[in-house]
C-alpha positions in Angstrom: -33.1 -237.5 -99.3 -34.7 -238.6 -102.4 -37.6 -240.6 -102.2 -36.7 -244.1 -103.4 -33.6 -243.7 -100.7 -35.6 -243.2 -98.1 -37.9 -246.6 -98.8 -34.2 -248.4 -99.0 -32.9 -247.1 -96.3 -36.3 -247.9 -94.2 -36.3 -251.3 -95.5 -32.4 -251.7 -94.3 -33.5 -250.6 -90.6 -36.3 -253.0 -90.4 -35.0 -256.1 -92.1 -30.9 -255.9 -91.6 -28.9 -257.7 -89.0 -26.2 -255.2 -87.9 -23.6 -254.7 -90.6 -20.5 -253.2 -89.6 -18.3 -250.9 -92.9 -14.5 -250.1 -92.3 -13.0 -246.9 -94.2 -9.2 -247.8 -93.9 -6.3 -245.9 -95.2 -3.0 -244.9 -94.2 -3.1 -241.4 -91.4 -3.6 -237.8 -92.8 -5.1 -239.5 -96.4 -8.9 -237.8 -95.7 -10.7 -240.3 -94.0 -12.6 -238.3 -91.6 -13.3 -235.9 -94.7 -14.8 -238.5 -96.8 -16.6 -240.8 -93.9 -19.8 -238.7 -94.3 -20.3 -239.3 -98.1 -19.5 -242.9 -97.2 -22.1 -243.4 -95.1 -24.4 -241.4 -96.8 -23.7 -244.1 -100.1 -23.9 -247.1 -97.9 -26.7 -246.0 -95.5 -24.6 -245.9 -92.5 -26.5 -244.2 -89.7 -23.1 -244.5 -87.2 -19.2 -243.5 -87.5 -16.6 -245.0 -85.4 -13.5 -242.3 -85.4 -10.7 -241.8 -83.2 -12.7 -242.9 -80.1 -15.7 -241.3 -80.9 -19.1 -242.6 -81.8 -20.8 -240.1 -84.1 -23.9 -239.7 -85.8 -25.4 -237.0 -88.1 -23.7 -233.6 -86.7 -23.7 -235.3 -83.1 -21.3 -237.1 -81.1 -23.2 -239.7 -79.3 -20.6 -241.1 -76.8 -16.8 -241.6 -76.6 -14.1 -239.3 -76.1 -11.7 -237.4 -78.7 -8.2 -238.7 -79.0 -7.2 -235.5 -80.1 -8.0 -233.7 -76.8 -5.6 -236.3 -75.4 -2.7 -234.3 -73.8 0.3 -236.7 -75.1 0.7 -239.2 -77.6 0.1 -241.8 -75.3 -3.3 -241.0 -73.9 -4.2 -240.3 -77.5 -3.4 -243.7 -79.2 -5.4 -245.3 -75.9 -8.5 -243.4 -76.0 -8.2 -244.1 -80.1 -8.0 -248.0 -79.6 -10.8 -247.7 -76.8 -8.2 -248.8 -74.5 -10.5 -248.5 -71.1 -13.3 -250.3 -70.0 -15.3 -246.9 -69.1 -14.8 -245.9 -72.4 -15.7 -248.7 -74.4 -18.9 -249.7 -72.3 -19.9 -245.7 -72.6 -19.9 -246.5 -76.6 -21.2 -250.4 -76.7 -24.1 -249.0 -74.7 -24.5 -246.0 -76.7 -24.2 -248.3 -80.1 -27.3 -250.4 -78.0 -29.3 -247.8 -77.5 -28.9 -246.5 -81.0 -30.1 -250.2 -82.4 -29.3 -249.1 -86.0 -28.3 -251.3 -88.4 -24.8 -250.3 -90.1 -22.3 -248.5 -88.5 -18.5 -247.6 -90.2 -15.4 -247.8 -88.3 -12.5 -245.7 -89.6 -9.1 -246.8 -89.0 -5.5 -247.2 -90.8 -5.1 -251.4 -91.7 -7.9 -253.7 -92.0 -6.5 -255.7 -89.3 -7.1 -253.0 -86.7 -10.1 -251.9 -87.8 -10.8 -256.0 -87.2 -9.4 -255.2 -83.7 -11.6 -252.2 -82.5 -15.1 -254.0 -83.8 -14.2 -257.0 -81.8 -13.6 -254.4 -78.6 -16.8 -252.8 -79.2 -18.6 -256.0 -79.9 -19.3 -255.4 -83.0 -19.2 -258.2 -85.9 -16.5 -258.3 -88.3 -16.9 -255.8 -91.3 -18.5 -256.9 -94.5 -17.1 -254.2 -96.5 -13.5 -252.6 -96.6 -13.7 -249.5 -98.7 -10.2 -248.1 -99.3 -9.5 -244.8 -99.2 -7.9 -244.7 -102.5 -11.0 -246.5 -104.4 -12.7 -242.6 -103.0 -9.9 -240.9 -103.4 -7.7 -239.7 -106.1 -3.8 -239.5 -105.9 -3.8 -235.6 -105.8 -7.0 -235.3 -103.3 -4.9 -237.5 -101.1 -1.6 -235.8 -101.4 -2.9 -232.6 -100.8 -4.5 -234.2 -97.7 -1.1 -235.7 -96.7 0.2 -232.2 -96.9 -1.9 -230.1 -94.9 -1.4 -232.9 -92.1 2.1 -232.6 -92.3 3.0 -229.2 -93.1 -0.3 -227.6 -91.2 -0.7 -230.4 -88.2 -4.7 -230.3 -88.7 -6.9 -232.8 -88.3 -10.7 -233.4 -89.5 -13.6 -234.7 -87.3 -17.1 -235.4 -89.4 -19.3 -233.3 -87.0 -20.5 -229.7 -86.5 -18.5 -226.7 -85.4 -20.8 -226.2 -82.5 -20.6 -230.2 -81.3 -16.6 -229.7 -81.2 -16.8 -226.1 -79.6 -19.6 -227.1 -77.0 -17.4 -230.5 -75.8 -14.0 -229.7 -77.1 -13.4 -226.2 -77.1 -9.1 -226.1 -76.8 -9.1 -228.2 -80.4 -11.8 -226.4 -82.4 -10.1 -224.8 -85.1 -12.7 -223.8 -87.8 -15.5 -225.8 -89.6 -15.7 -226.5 -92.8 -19.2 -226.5 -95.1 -18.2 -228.9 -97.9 -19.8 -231.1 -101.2 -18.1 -234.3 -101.4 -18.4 -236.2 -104.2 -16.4 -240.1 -104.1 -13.9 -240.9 -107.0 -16.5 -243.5 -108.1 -18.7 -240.6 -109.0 -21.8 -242.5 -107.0 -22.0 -240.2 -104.4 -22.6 -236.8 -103.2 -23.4 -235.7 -100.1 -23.2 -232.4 -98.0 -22.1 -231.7 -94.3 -20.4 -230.0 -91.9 -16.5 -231.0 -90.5 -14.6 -229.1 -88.1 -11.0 -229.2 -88.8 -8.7 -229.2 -85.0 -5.5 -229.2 -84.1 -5.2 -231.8 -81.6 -3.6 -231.2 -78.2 -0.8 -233.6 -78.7 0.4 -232.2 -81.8 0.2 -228.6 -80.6 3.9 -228.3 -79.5 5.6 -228.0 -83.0 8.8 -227.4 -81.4 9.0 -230.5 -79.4 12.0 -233.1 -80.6 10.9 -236.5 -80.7 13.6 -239.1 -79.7 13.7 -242.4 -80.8 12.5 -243.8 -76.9 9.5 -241.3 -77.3 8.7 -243.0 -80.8 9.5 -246.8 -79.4 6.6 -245.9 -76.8 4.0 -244.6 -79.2 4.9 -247.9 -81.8 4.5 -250.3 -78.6 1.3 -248.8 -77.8 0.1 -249.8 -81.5 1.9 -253.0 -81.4 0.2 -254.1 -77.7 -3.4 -253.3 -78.9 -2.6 -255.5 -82.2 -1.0 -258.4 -80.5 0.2 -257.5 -76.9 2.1 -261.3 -77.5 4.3 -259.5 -79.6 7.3 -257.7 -77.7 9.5 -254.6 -78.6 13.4 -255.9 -78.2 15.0 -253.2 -80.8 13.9 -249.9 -81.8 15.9 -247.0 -83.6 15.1 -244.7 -85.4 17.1 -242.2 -88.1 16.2 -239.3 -89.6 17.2 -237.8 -93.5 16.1 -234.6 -94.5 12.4 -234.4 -93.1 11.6 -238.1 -92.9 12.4 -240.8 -90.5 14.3 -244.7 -91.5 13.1 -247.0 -88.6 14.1 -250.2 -87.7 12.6 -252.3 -85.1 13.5 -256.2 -84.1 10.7 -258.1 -82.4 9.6 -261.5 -81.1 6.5 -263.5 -82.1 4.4 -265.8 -80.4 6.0 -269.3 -80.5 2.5 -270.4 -82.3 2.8 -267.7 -85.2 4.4 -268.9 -88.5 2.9 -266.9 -91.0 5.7 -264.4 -91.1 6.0 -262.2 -94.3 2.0 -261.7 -93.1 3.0 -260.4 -89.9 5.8 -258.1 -90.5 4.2 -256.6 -93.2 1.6 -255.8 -90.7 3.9 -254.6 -88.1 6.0 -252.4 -90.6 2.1 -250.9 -91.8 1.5 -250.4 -87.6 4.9 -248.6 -87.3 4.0 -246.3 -90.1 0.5 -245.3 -89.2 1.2 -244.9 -85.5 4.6 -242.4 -86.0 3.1 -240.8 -89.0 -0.4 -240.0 -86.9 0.7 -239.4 -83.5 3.8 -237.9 -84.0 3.3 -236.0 -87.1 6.3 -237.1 -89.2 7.0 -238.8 -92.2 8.4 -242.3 -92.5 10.5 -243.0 -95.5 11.0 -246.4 -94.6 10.6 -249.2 -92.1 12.6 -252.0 -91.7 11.5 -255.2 -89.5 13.3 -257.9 -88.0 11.7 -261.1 -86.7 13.9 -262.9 -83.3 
């Protein structure tokens, strides 16, 4: 690290309150690939990812959604969904006392959502995914999570193998350098195939979708209830529709089912590994 970061970067660690940084884009994008030379930009010590809590090569505490056996257990332990697992990383996050830490996830507003579980303070800086990325490094991304079914996590081959072993697929030695041409950083991923994912020749029907999108829908708002769900599929992408009712005190509509069409998306797209063409969302 050059010398004049390392004076910033002690000065941030004596002086700063903690600061919490989201990375949010849509699932499959490169997230995971790109949180290390985020961090390394914004002198972020600790990554929040998929119900890890990560630092350096090392995963400090949490647990991997993608060991998760079903869809289910994966979107739970992503969301920090139990009390033993979110105490295991709010004491870790303690112990570490560091002063920045970046959460990745697919909307602002659930990125909002896993901070306030961990007890963390709202983040002061939203860094899209496409102000990092260009539109062919994150089609190209898209693909390989479709077409492939692999995944990235931002640590060493070793850390995965040593916890994870059934994921571990191969690591990946890489130079990433951010579409803002700021950055470049170095470090070591391991790519995985989650566990959930592994049966490619599993059929998805729309009940098994419905349960994967309330999931999502319960850790944004559980006030807001699942009343119609389908689901259609043309060529290799999916048409949803869901109907839904809102809390009797929420009037800021458009807002909301914008929100709940993004959640639909991200959650069928990520945990299902297909491709939504559209999403359609009626408010009862």
């Amino acid at each position: 690290m050059p010398f004049y970061r390392k004076i910033k970067s002690f000065i941030i660690h004596l002086f700063e309150e903690t600061k919490t940084f989201a990375l949010v884009g849509k699932s499959g994008t490169g997230k995971s690939h790109r949180a290390k030379a985020v961090a390394e930009k914004y002198y972020i010590d600790l990554i929040i990812d998929d119900g890890l809590l990560i630092k350096n090569d090392r995963i400090l505490a949490g647990f991997s959604a993608k060991q998760e056996e079903n869809t289910i257990s994966a979107v739970r332990t992503a969301v920090f969904d139990t009390a033993v697992h979110r105490t295991d990383v709010i004491n870790a996050i303690q112990e570490e006392n560091y002063p920045r830490i970046l959460i990745l996830g697919t909307s602002e507003k659930m990125v909002n959502k896993i901070a306030l579980r961990l007890r963390l303070p709202k983040p002061v800086k939203y860094i899209h995914i496409e102000d990092i990325a260009s539109e062919d490094e994150i089609a190209l991304a898209q693909k390989v999570r479709y077409d492939e079914g692999k995944h990235i996590i931002p640590v060493s081959a070793i850390e995965i193998t040593r916890r994870y072993p059934n994921i571990a697929y191969r690591s990946s030695k890489s130079t990433e350098i951010l579409a803002s041409r700021n950055t470049v950083t170095e470090g070591e991923k391991t790519v995985v195939t989650p566990v959930f994912s592994r049966n490619k020749s599993h059929t998805y029907s729309a009940e098994d979708f419905r349960q994967i999108v309330e999931e999502c829908i319960a850790f944004y708002d559980k006030e807001i209830k699942v009343l119609n769900f389908t689901a259609e599929r043309v060529d290799e992408e999916y048409r949803v529709f869901i109907e839904v009712s809102l809390p009797e005190t929420n009037d800021i509509v458009i807002d909301e089912k914008a929100e709940i069409r993004h959640i639909v998306s991200a959650s069928l797209e990520k945990y299902a590994n297909v491709r939504i063409e559209s999403v359609e969302v009626a408010i009862s």
